[in-house]
C-alpha positions in Angstrom: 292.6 130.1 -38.0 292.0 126.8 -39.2 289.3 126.2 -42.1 288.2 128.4 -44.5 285.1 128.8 -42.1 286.9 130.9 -40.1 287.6 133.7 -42.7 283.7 134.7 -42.6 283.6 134.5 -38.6 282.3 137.8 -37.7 284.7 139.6 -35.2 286.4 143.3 -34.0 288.3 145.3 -36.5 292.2 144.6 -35.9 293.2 147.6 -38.2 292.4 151.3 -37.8 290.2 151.2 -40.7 286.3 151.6 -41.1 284.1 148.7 -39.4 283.2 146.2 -42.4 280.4 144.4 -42.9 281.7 140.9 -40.8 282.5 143.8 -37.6 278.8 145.3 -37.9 278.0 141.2 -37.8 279.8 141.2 -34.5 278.1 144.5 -33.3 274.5 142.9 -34.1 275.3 139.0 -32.7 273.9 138.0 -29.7 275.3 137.8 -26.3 277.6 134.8 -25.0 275.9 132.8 -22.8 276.2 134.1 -19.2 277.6 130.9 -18.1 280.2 130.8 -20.6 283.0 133.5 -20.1 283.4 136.0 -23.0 286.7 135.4 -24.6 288.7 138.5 -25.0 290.6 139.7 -27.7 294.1 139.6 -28.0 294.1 143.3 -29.4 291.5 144.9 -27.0 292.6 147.1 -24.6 290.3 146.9 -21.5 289.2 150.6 -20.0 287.3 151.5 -17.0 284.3 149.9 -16.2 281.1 152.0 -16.9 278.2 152.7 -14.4 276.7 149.4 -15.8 279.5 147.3 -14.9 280.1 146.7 -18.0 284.0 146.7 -19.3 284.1 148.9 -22.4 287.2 148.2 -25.1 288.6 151.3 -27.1 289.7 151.9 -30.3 290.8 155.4 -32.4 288.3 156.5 -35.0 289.0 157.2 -38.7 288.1 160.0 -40.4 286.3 157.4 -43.1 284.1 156.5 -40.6 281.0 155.3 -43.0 278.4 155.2 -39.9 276.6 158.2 -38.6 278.9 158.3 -35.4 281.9 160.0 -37.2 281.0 163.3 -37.1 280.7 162.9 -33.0 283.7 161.3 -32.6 285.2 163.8 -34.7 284.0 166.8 -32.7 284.7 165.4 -30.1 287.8 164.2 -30.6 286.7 161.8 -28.2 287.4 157.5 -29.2 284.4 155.2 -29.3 283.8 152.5 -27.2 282.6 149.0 -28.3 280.5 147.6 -25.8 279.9 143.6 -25.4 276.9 141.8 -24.5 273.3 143.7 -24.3 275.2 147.0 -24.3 276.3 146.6 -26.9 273.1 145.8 -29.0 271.5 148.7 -27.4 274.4 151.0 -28.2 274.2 149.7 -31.9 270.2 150.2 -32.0 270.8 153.8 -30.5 273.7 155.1 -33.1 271.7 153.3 -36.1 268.2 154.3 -35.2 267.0 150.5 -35.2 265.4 148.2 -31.9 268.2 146.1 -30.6 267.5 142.4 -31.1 265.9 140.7 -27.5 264.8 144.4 -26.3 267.1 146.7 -24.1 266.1 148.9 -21.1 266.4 152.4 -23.3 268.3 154.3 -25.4 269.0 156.7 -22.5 270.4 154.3 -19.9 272.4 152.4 -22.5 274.0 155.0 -23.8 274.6 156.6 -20.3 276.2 153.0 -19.5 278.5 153.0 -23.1 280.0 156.4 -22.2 280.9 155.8 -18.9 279.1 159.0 -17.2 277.9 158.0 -13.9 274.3 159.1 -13.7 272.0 160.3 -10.3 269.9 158.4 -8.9 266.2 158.8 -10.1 264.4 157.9 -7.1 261.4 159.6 -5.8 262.4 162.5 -3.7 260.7 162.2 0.2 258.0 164.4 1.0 258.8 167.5 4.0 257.8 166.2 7.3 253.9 167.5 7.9 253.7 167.3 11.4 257.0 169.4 11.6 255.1 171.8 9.6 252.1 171.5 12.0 254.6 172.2 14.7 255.7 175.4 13.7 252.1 177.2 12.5 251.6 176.1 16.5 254.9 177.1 18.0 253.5 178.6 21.1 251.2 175.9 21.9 253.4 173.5 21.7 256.4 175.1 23.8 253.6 176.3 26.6 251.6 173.2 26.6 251.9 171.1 29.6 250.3 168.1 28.4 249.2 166.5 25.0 246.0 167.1 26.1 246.4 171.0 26.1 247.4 170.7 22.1 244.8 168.7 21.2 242.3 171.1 22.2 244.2 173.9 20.8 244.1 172.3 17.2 240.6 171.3 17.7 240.0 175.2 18.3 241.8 175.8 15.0 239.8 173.7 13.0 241.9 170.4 13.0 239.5 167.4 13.3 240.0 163.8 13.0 240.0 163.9 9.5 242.1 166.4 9.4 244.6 164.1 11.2 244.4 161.3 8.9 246.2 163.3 6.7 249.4 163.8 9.4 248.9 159.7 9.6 247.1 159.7 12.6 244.0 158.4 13.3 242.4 161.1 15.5 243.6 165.1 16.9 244.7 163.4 20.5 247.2 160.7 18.8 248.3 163.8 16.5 248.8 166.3 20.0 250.7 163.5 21.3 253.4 163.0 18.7 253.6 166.9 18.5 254.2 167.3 22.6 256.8 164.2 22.6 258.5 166.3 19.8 258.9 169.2 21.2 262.5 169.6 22.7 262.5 169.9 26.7 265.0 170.3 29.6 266.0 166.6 30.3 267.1 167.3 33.0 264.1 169.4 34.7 262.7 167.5 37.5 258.8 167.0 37.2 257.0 169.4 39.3 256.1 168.4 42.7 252.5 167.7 43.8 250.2 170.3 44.8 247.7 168.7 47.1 247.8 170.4 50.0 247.3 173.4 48.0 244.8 172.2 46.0 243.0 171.4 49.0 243.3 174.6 50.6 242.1 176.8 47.1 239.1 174.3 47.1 238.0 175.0 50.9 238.6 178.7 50.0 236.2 179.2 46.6 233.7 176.6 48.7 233.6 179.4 51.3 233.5 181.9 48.8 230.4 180.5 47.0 228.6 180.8 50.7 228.9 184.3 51.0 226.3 185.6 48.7 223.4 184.2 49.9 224.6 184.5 54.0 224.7 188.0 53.0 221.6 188.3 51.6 219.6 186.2 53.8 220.9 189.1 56.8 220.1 191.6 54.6 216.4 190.7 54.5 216.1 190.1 58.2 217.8 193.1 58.5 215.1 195.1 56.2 212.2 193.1 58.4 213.4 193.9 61.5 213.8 197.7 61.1 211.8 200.8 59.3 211.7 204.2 57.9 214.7 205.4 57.0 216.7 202.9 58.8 215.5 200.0 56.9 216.5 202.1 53.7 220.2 202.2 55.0 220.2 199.0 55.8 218.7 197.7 52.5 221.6 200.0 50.6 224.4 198.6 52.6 222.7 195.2 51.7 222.8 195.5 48.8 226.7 196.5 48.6 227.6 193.8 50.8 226.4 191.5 48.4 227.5 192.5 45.4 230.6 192.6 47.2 230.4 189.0 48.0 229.0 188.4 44.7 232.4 189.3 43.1 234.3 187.3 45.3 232.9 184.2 44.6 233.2 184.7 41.0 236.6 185.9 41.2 237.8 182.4 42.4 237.1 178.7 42.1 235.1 177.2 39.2 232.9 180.3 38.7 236.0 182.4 37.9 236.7 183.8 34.3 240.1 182.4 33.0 243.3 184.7 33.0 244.4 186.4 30.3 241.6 186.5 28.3 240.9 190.0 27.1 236.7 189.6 27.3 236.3 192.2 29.6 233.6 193.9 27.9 231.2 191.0 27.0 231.7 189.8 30.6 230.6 193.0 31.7 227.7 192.9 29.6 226.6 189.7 31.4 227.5 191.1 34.9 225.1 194.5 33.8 222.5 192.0 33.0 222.9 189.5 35.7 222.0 192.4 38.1 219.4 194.0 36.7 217.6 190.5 36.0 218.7 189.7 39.7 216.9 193.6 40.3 214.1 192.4 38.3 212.6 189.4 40.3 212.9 192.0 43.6 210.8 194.4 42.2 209.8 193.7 38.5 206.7 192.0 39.2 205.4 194.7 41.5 206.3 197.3 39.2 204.7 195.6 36.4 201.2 194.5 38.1 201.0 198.4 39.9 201.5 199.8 36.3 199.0 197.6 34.6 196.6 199.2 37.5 197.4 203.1 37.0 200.1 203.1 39.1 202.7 202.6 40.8 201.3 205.0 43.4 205.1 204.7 45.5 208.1 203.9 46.5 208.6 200.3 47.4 208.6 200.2 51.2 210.7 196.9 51.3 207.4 195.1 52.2 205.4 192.7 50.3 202.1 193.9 50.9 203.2 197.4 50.3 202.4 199.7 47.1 205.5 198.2 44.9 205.4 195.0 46.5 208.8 193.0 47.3 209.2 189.8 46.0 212.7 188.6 48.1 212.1 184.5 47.6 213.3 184.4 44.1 216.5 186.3 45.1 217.4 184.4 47.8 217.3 181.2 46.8 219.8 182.5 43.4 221.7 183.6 46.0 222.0 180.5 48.1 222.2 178.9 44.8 226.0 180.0 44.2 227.0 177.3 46.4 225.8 174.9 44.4 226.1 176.7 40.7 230.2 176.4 41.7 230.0 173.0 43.2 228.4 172.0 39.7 231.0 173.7 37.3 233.2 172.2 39.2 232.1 168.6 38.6 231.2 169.2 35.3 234.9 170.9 34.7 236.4 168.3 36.3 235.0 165.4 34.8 234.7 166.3 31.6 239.0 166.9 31.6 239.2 163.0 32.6 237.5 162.0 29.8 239.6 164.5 27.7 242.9 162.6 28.5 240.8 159.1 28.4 239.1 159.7 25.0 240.8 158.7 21.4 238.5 160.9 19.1 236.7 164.3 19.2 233.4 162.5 18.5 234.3 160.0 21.4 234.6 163.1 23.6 231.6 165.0 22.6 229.6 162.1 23.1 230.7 161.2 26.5 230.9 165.1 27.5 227.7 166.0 26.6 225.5 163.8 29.0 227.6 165.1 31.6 226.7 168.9 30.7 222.8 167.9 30.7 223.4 166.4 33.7 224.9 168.9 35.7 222.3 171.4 34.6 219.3 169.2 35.5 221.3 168.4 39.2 221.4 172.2 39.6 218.2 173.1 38.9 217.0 170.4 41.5 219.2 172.3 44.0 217.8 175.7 43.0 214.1 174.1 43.1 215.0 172.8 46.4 216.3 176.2 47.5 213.5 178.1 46.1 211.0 176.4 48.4 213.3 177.1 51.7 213.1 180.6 50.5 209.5 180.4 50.5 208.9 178.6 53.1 211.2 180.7 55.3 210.0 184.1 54.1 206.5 183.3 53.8 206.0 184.3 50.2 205.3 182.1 46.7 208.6 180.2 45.9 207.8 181.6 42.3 209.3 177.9 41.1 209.1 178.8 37.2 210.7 182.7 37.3 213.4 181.2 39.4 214.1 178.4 37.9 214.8 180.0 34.4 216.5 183.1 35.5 218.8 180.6 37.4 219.5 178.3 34.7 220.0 181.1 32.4 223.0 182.5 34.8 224.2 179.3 35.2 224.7 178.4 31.5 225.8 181.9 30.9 229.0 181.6 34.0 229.7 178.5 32.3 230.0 179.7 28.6 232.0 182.8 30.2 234.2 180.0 32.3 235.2 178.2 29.4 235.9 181.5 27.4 233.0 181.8 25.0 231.2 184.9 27.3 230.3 186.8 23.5 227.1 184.0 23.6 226.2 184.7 26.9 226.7 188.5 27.1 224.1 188.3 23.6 221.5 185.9 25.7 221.7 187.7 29.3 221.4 191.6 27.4 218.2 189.9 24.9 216.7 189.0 28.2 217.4 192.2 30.3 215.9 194.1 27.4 212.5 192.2 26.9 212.4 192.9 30.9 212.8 196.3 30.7 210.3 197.2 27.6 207.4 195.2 29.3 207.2 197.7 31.7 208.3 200.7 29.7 205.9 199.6 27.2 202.8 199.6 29.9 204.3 202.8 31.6 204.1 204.6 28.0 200.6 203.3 27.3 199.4 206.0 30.1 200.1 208.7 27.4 197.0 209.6 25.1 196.8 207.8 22.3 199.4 205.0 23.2 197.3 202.5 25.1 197.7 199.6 22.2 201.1 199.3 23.3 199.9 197.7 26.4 198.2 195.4 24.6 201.0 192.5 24.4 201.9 192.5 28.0 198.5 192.6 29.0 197.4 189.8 27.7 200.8 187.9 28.6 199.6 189.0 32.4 196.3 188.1 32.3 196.6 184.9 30.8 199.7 183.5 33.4 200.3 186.6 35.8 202.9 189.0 36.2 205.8 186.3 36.4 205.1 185.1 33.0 207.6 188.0 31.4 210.3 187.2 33.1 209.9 183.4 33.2 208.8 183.6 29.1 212.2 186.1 28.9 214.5 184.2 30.9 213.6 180.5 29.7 213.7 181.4 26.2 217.1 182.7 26.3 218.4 179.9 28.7 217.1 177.4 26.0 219.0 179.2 23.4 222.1 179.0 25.6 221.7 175.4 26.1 221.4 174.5 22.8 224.8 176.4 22.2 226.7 174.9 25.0 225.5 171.2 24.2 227.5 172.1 20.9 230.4 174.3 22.1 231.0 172.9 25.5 231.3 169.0 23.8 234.3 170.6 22.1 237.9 169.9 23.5 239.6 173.4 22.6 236.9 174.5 25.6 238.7 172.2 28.3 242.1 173.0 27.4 243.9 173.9 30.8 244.7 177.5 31.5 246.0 177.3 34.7 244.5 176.7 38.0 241.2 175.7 38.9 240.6 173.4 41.1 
């Protein structure tokens, strides 16, 4: 030292004694200037760097210690470290209870710094991955889908909708689908499968031939019923029957008409068939039925004839038989087109909107076939085309096959039974009124007849529940989950 100046310079304790007052100066000074190097001490002894990086000096404690850190050093048994720089003001202001002069970051991380205890990191944790999640709630569709397209309409079906995607950071179910089906792990090494044109080509020619037999069948049962009598043209009229309800089947059983496989709906698509055929049973003999028991009868059996005591009426019937050509030729545009704008569209409401023009035209292209058909029927049998009980009866059964096609038959089993049973009260409900005292329960159906003649209840019955059909399938058929692929159809 040289000066007397130097005898109050604040600096470390060189003696094992208690800090004084000039060492608690040198505690509380401020920090060299970071340009300037610190100048050590010639009786420091450096020790290992804390998590700081900060190089921490030691020195043995006394048992005089007068601040409030000797009783932890002395349980301890530990030796205190004297930090330099802003360490060490914010180790001073945590052991004294007092701010450290200039602000420090916290008692917590300075003091985790002085001692030398390497700390964790306190970063924010990530978050589990959602669409992992997503992927294994859907394990089966994903590992049995062949194309994004089939996992987007099975999340759709589940209730996942665009907004629901934002939430996986996608903006809509299709981008969502994809990401799930280029996730899901796959044989590399699997070659793609190979084309299936020529039999594509060959199933197509094969329901297209199917969808002819029903009406070829009938329209030789009726000349077969015109050209014979008595109890021949019974036989033939019961084998005519069979035969097409034979062919019937077989055109739904394949082709665009066909219910999917696997589905276990057998019982609401029975339902349908039960009512299909006795509406189909209906307009052959329900309006006779009905106009001979509003006049005290009927007086016979139908005789197969038109002019006969239970009149025939065989025009409706055969043109909803010749329609089946064109019923499948129309689900099959409408199923067809409707998956290209599935793998083209890039939101739900993008498909509905694009899909449900399509569905309203179909139906109106059909029923300008079956009008078509109707008067050929007419023409050819000689015999009212009967444009408005054929026309609903067949857009009814066309709205219900498609419903049933695209696995929602519980709707259309509920709309073909409704209007089976309105046609079977109207004429239980005039047969009944023959009783005594029951004649008021004629009263409904007589009116109905008089006002618009015996066709009205089945054209009132059918329309009504074709309109409620409709209206469903403009909202379920827009949907993607009901143009997921299930296998082949073409």
């Amino acid at each position: 030292m040289s000066g007397l100046g130097e005898l109050d310079r604040p600096g470390t304790p060189v003696s094992p004694g208690a800090w004084d007052t000039r060492s608690e100066g040198w505690l509380f000074a401020e920090p060299n200037d970071p340009d300037e190097p610190n100048e050590p001490n010639a009786t420091d002894e450096p020790n290992v760097t804390g998590g700081a990086g900060v190089t921490h000096t030691t020195h043995t404690t006394d048992t005089a210690h007068a601040t409030n850190t000797a009783d932890t050093a002395a349980d301890t048994g530990d030796v205190m470290r004297a930090p330099t720089g802003v360490a060490a003001r914010t180790t001073a202001g945590a052991l004294t209870g007092t701010r450290p002069v200039g602000g420090g970051r916290g008692t917590a991380g300075a003091v985790g710094a002085g001692s030398g205890t390497k700390r964790g990191s306190t970063g924010r944790r990530g978050g589990a991955d959602p669409v992992k999640a997503l992927m294994h709630r859907h394990r089966e569709l994903c590992e049995r889908a062949v194309d994004p397209l089939e996992i987007a309409a099975g999340l759709e079906a589940h209730g996942i909708t665009d907004r629901t995607a934002a939430r996986f950071r996608h903006r809509d179910v299709f981008s969502l689908a994809e990401e799930m089906y280029a996730r899901v792990p796959r044989d590399a090494d699997q070659p793609p499968p190979p084309a299936r044109t020529a039999p594509a080509a060959r199933a197509r020619a094969d329901w297209a031939l199917r969808a002819l037999l029903p009406g070829a069948l009938t329209g030789l049962t009726l000349a077969g019923v015109h050209l014979t009598d008595g109890r021949a043209r019974f036989l033939v009229a019961a084998a005519g029957v069979l035969t097409v309800a034979l062919g019937a089947g077989a055109a739904l059983r394949r082709g665009p008409l066909s219910a999917p496989s696997g589905t276990h709906t057998w019982r609401p698509v029975g339902r349908t068939q039960a009512g299909a055929w006795w509406l189909f049973g209906y307009a052959l003999l329900g309006d006779g039925l009905l106009g001979a028991a509003l006049s005290g009868g009927p007086d016979g059996l139908p005789n197969g004839t038109a002019d006969g005591p239970w009149p025939l009426t065989a025009a409706p019937v055969l043109a909803l038989t010749l329609a089946c050509a064109p019923a499948a030729w129309c689900a099959h545009l409408f199923t067809t087109h409707a998956r290209r704008r599935l793998a083209g569209s890039r939101g739900l409401a993008e498909f509905a909107a694009g899909v449900r023009p399509l569905l309203l035209g179909t139906f109106a292209l059909f029923l300008c076939a079956l009008a078509a058909l109707a008067a050929l029927s007419g023409a050819v049998l000689r015999e009212p085309a009967a444009y408005p009980e054929t026309l609903a009866l067949g857009a009814l059964l066309l709205l219900a096959r498609l419903l049933t096609v695209h696995r929602l038959p519980h709707p259309a089993a509920l709309a073909v039974t409704a209007a089976a049973t309105t046609e079977v009260l109207a004429p239980a409900l005039v047969l009944t009124s023959h009783l005594p005292g029951c004649a008021f329960l004629a009263v409904p159906v007589e009116a109905l007849v008089d006002a618009w003649g015996p066709g009205a209840v089945p054209t009132l019955a059918c329309a009504t529940a074709a309109l409620a059909l409709l209206l469903h399938a403009s909202r379920s058929l827009t949907r993607a989950s009901a143009h997921a692929p299930t296998g082949e159809q073409t």
